[in-house]
C-alpha positions as a Markdown table, in Angstrom:
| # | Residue | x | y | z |
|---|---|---|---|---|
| 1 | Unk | 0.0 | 0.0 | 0.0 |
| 2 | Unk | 1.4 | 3.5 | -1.0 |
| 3 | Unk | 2.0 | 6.1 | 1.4 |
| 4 | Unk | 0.0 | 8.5 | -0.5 |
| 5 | Unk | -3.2 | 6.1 | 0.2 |
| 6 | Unk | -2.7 | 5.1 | 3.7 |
| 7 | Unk | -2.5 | 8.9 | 4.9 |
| 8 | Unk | -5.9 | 8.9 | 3.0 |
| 9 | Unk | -7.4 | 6.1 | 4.8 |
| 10 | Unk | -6.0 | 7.7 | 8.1 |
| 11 | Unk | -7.2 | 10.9 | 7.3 |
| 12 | Unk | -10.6 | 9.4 | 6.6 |
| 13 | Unk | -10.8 | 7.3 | 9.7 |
| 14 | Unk | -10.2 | 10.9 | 12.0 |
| 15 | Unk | -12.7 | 12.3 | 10.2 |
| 16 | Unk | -15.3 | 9.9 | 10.8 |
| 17 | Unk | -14.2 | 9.4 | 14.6 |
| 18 | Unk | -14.1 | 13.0 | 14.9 |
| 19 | Unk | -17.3 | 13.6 | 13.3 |
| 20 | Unk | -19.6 | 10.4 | 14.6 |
| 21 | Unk | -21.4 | 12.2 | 17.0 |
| 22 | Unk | -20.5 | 15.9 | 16.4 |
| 23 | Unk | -22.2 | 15.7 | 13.2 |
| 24 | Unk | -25.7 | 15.8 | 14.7 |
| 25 | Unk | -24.7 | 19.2 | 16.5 |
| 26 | Unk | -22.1 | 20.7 | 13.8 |
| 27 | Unk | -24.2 | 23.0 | 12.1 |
| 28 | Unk | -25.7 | 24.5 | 15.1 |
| 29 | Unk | -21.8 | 25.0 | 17.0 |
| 30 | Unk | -20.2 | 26.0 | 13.6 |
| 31 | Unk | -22.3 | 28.9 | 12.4 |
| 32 | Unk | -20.9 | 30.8 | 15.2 |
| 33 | Unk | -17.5 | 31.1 | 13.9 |
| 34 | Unk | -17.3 | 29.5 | 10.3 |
| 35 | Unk | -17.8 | 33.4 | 8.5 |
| 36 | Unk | -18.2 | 34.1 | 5.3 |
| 37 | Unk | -19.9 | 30.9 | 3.8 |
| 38 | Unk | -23.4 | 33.0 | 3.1 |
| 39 | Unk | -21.3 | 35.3 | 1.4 |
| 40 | Unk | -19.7 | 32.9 | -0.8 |
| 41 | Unk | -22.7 | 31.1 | -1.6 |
| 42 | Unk | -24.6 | 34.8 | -2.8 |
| 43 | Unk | -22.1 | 35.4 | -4.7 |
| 44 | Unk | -22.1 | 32.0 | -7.0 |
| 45 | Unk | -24.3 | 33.5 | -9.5 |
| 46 | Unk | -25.2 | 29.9 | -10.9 |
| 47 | Unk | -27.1 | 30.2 | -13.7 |
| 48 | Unk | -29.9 | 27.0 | -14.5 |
| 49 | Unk | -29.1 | 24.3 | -15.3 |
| 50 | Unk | -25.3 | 24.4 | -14.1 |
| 51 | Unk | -23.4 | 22.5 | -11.8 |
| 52 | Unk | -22.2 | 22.7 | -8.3 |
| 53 | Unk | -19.6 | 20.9 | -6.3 |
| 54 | Unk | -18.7 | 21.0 | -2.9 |
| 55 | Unk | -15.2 | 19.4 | -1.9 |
| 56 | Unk | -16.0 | 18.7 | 1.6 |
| 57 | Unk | -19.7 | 19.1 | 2.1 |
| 58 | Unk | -19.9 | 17.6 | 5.6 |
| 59 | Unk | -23.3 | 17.8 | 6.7 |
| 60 | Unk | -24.5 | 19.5 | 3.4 |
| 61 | Unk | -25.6 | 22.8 | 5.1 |
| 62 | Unk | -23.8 | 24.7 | 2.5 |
| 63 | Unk | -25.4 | 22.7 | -0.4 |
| 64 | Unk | -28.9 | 22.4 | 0.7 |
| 65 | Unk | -28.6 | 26.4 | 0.6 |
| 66 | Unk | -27.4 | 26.6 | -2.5 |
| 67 | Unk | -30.3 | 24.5 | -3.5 |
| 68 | Unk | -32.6 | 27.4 | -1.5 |
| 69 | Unk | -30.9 | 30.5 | -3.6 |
| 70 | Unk | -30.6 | 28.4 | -6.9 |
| 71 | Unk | -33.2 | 26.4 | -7.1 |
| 72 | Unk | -32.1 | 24.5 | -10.8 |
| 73 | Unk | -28.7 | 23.9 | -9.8 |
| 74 | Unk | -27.5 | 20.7 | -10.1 |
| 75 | Unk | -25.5 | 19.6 | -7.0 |
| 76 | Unk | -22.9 | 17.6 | -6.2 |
| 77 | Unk | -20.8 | 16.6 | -3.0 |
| 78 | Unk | -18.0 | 15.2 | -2.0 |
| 79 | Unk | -16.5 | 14.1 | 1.7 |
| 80 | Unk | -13.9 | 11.9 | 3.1 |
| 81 | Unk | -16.2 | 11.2 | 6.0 |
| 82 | Unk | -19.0 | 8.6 | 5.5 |
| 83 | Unk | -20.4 | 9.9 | 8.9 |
| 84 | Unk | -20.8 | 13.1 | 7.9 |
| 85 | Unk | -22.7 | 12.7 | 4.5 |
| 86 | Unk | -25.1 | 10.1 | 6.2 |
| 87 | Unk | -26.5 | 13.7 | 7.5 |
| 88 | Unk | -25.6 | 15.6 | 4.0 |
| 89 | Unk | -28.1 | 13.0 | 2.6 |
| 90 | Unk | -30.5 | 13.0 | 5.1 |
| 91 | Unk | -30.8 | 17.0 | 5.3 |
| 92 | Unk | -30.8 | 17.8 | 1.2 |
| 93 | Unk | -33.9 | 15.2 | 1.1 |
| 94 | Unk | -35.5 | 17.6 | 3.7 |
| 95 | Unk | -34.4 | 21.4 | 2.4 |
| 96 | Unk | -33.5 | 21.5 | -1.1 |
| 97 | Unk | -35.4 | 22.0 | -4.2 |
| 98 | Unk | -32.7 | 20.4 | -6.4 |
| 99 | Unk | -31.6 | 16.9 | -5.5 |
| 100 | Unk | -27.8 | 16.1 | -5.0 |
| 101 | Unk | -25.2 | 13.7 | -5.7 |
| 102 | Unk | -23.0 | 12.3 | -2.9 |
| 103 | Unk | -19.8 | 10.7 | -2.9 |
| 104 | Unk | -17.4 | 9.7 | -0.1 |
| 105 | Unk | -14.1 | 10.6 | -2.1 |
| 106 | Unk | -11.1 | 12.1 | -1.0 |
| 107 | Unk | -10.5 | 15.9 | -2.2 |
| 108 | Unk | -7.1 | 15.5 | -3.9 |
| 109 | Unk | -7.7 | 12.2 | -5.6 |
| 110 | Unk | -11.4 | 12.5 | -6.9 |
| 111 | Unk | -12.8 | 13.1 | -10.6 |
| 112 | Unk | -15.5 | 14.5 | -12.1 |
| 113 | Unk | -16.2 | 11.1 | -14.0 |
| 114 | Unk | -17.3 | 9.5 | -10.9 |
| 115 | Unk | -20.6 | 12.2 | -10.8 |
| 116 | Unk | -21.1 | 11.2 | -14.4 |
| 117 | Unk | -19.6 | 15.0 | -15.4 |
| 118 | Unk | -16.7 | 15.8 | -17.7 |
| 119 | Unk | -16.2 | 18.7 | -15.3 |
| 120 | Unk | -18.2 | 21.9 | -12.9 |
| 121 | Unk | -19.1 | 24.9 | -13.1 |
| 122 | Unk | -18.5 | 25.7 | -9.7 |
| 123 | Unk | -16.7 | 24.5 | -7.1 |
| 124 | Unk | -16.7 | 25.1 | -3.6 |
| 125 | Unk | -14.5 | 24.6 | -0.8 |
| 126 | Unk | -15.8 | 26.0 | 2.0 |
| 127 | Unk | -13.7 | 25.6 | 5.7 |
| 128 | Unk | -12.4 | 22.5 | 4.2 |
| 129 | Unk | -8.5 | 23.2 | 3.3 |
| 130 | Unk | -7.3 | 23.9 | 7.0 |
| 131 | Unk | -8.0 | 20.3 | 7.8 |
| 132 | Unk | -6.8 | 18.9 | 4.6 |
| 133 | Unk | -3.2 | 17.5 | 5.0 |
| 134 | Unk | -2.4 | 18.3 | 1.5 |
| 135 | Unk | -4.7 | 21.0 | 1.1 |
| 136 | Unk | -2.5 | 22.6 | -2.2 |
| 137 | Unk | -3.7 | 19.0 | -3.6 |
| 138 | Unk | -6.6 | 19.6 | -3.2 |
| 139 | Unk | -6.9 | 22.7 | -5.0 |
| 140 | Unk | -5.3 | 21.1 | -8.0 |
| 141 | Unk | -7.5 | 18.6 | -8.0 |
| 142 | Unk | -10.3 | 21.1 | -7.8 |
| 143 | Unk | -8.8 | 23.4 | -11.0 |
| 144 | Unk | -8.6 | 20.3 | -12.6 |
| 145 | Unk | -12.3 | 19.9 | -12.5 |
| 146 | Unk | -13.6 | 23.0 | -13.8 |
| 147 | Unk | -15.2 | 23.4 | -16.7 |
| 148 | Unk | -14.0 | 26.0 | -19.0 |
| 149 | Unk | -15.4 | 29.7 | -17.9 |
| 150 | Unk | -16.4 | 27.7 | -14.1 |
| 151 | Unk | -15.1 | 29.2 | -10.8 |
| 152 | Unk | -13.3 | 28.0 | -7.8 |
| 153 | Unk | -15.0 | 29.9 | -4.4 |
| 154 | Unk | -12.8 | 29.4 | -1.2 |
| 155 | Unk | -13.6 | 30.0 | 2.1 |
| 156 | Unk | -11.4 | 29.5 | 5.5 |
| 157 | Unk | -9.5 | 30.3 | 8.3 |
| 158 | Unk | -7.1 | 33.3 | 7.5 |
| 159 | Unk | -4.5 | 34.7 | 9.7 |
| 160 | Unk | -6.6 | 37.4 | 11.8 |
| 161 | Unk | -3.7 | 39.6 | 10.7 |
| 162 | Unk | -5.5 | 42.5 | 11.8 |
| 163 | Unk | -6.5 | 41.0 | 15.1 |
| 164 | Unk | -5.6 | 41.5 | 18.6 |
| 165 | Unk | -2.4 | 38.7 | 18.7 |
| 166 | Unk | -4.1 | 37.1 | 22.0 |
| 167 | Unk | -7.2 | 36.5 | 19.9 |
| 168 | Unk | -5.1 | 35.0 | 17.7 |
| 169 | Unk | -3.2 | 32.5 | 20.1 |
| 170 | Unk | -7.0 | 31.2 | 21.5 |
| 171 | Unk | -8.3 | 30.7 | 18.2 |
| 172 | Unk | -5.7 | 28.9 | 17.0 |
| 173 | Unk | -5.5 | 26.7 | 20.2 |
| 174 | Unk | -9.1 | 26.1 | 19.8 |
| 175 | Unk | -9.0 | 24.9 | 16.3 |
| 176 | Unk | -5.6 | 22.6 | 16.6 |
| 177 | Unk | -8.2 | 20.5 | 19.1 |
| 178 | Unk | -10.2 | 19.9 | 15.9 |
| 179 | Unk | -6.9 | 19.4 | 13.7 |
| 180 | Unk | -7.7 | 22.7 | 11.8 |
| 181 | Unk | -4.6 | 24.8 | 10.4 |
| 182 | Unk | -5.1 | 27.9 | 8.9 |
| 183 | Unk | -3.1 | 27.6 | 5.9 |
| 184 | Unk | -1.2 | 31.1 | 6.0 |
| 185 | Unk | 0.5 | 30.5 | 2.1 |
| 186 | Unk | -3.5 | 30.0 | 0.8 |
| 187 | Unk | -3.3 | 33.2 | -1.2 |
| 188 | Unk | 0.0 | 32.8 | -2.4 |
| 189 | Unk | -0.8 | 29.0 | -3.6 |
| 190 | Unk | -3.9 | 30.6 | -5.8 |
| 191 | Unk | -2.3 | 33.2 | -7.1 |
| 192 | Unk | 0.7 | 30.8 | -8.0 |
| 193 | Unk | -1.8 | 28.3 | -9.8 |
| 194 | Unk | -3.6 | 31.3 | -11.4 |
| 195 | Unk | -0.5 | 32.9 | -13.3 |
| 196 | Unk | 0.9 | 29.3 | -14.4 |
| 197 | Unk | -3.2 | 28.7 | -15.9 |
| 198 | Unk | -4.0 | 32.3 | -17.1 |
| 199 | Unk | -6.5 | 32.6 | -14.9 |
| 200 | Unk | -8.1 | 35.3 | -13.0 |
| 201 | Unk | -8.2 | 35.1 | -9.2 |
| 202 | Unk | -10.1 | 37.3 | -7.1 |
| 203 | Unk | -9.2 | 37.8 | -3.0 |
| 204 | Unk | -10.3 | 39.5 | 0.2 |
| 205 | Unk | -10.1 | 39.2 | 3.7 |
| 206 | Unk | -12.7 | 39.5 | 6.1 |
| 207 | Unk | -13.3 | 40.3 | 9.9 |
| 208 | Unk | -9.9 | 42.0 | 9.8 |
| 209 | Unk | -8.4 | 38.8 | 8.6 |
| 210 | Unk | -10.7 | 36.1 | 10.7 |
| 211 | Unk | -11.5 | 34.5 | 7.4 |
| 212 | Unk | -10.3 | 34.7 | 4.2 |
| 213 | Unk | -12.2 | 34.4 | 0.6 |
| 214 | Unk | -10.9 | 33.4 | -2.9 |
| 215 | Unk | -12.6 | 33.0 | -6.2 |
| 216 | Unk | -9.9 | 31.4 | -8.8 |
| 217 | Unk | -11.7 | 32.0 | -12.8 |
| 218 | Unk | -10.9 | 29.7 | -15.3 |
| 219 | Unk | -10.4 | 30.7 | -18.3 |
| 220 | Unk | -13.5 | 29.7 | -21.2 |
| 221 | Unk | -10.8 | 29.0 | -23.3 |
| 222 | Unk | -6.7 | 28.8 | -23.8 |
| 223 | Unk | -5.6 | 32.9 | -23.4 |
| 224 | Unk | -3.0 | 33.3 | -26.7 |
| 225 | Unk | -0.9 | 35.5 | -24.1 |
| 226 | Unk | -0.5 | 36.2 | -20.3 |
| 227 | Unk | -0.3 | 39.3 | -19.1 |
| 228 | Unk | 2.7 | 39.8 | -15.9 |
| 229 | Unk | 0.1 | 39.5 | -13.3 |
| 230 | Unk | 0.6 | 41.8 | -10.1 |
| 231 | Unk | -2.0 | 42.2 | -7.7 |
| 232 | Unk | -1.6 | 42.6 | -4.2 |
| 233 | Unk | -3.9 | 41.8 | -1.3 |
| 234 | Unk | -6.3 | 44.5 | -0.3 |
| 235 | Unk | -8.0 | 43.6 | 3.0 |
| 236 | Unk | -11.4 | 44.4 | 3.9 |
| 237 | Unk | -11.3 | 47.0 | 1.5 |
| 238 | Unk | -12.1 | 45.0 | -1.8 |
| 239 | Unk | -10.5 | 42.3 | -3.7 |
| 240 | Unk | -7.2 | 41.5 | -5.7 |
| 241 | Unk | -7.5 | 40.8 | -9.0 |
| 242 | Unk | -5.0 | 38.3 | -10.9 |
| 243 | Unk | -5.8 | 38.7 | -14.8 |
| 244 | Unk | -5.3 | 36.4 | -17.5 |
């Protein structure tokens, strides 16, 4: 057995220890301090008929709202935990217009094929890379899957750069209980993947830096040139663009 697949089989045995019994009270403990994940979601603009994935659904709280704001959506989900997509599948068949696919997969390994898609038009990882031990897989494996002209939206943890540095410590000794690391090169890793694909990559940080947001844009097809891109993070005050 590789080494590759039995940190995958590890990883998905913690998950489903961890979330066994903590997935029936998740959603309610989580909306406290998971912020920004309403915002992503508004800001999908899926049109009809298009496809949504979510690397790392968990309980499906994000998806079955996506189903509520885009009603002829198709959805699709992925998680490494079987635990936590036994309540994915039993809250979409209660909330969401628009019925949804579910897969246990890992999120650096999976394919669109196994959905019975060539690709999506958008993905979503929401709170999902800061407990992913090879979280910059995962976003390659989640660029790979876009279709042409599709979107990559990213929430998570970011470095509460413009927070009070005890607030920092607690948080972060709060969330390496629940093996969650923010991942402070996050920005850097998008906007390394964006100028090696010509892609556009938008970025802001939010709460004075409690959370961070991305949205990576593939292009809808091969740009004959890149540009030098140079953007630079801009806070709360707006986002970074990376252009093709």
């Amino acid at each position: 057995m590789s080494e590759v697949h039995q940190t995958e089989i590890s990883h998905q045995r913690r998950m489903d220890h961890m979330y066994r019994y903590q997935r029936h009270v998740y959603d309610l403990t989580r909306k406290y301090y998971l912020f920004g994940r309403d915002t992503l979601i508004r800001e999908l603009n899926v049109e009809p008929g298009a496809s949504v994935l979510e690397v790392g659904c968990g309980t499906g709280r994000n998806l079955a709202l996506i189903g509520e704001c885009f009603p002829r959506a198709r959805l699709f989900g992925l998680d490494i935990s079987a635990e936590m997509l036994a309540s994915a599948a039993a809250k979409l068949s209660r909330r969401s217009r628009s019925p949804a696919m579910l897969r246990v997969a890992d999120a650096t390994s999976f394919e669109p094929r196994s959905f019975g898609e060539v690709g999506f038009d958008r993905i979503v990882i929401s709170y999902s890379l800061s407990m992913i031990p090879d979280w910059q897989g995962a976003i390659d494996a989640a660029i790979a899957a876009l279709n042409p002209g599709g979107s990559l939206h990213v929430a998570d943890f970011g470095q509460q750069e413009r927070l009070p540095a005890a607030f920092r410590r607690l948080l972060r000794g709060w969330l390496k209980r629940f093996h969650v690391t923010p991942r402070e090169a996050l920005f850097d890793v998008l906007a390394e993947r964006a100028r090696r694909n010509g892609a556009q990559l938008e970025r802001r940080a939010i709460g004075r830096g409690y959370a961070w947001l991305a949205v990576y844009h593939r292009p809808s097809a091969a740009p004959s040139s890149r540009a030098n891109p140079a953007a630079a993070l801009r806070g709360d005050q707006g986002a970074a663009t990376i252009p093709a």
